[in-house]
N, C-alpha and C positions, 0 to 999 in steps of 0.2 A: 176077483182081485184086479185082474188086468183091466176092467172092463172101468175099475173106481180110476184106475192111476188114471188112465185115458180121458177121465171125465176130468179130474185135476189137472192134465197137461192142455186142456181145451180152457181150462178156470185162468189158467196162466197164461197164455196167448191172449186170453179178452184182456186180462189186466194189461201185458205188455203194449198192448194194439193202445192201448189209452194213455199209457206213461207215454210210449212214442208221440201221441197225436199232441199231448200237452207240450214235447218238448219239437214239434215241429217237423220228424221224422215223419213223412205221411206217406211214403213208398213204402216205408220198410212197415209201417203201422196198417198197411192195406194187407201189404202178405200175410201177415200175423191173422188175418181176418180167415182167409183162404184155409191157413194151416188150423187153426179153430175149428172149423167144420169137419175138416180131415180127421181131427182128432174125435169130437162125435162121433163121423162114420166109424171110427173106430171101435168106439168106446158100443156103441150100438150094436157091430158088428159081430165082437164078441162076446157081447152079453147075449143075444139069440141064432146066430147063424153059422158061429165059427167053430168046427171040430176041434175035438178036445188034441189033436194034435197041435192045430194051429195055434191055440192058448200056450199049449208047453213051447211050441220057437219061440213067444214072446217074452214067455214067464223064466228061459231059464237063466240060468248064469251066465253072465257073459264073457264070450270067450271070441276068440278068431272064429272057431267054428262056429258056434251056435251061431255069431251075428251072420254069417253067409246061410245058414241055414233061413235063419228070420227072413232074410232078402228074398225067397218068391211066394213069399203072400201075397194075397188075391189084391189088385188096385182096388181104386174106388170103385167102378163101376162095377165092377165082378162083386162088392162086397153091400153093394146097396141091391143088386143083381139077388143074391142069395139069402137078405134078409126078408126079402117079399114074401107072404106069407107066413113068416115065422114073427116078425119083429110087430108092434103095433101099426097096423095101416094108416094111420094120419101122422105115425110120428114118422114114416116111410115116403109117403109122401110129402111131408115138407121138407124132405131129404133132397126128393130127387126135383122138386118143384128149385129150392134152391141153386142147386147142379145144373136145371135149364138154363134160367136167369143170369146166377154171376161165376159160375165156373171158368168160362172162356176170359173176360174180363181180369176176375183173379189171378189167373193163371198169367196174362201177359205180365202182371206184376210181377210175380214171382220169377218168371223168366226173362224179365229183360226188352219186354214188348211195347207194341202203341202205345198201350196205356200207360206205362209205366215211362215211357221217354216225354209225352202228352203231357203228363200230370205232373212232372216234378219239373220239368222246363216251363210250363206253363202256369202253373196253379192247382191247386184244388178248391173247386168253390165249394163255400160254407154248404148248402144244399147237400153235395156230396158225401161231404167228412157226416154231418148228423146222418144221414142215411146210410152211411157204414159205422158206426156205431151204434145205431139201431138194430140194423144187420147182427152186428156181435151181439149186442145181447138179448134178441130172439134166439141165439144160438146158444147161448146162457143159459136161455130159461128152459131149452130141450136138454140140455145136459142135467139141467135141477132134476127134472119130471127123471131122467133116465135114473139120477141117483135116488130119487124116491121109489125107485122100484128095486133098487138095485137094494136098495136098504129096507125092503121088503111093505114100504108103505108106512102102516100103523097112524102113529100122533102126526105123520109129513104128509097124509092124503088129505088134497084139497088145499094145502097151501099153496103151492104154486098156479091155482088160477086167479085164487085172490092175489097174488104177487103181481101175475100180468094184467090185470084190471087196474092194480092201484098204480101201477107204470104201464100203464098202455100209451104214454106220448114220450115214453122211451125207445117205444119198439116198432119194430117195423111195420108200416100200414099195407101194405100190398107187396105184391109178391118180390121178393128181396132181388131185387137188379143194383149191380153195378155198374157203372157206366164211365 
């Protein structure tokens, strides 16, 4: 259950990363890209690597307590860190192939960095903005494949590569960098 909300909180950042970009927000529409993935690594995370303790801080009622309790789950790297070998090896890898690329860049968005003083004083060129929304919905289409398993396959196996075939100049052509 945790692992579907996660996948829906990742559906909602792509959507909002795009209602931003249409309405001109393209700082706040870059983070939104950042917090997407996070949300995958999540959602990934607890569907193969996360002990059944971890699942219940996320899962329970929220209270003062539980949410302090929730707060020392494993970061990203510790949770891409422990799904190695458990989780599918190429959906792991375009995790951490990701993570190389635009983590650092992301990140200065999200906190107030070069990039984010760069890009909103300066511009976002077109180039850009289509290569982070490509970004998002390669990120998309890992959260689909996670919920087709997560939904145990069946009538959904095999859709999702005819999906990225039939939008492969939606999506990202090489290894997803932000810049």
């Amino acid at each position: 259950m945790a692992s579907r909300v996660m996948c829906s909180i990742a559906f909602e950042h792509a959507e909002s990363a795009k209602m931003l970009i249409s309405a001109g927000n393209l700082t706040s529409a870059t983070g939104l890209v950042r917090l997407q993935y996070e949300a995958l690594v999540r959602a990934m995370w607890l569907r193969y690597a996360a002990s059944d303790i971890a699942v219940s801080k996320l899962t329970s009622e929220l209270t003062r307590e539980t949410a302090t309790r929730a707060n020392n789950l494993p970061m990203l790297s510790e949770m891409l860190e422990k799904m190695q070998g458990k989780a599918p090896e190429e959906a792991v890898n375009m995790l951490l192939e990701f993570k190389e690329y635009s983590w650092k860049p992301l990140s200065s968005f999200i906190h107030g960095g070069i990039h984010a003083i760069h890009r909103h004083s300066k511009g976002y060129p077109i180039p850009l903005l289509e290569q982070m929304l490509r970004i998002s919905n390669g990120v998309s289409v890992m959260v689909g494949m996670l919920l087709v398993i997560l939904h145990g396959g069946g009538a959904q196996r095999g859709k999702i590569p005819k999906i990225q075939g039939e939008f492969s100049d939606c999506l990202p052509e090489t290894k997803p960098k932000i810049s």
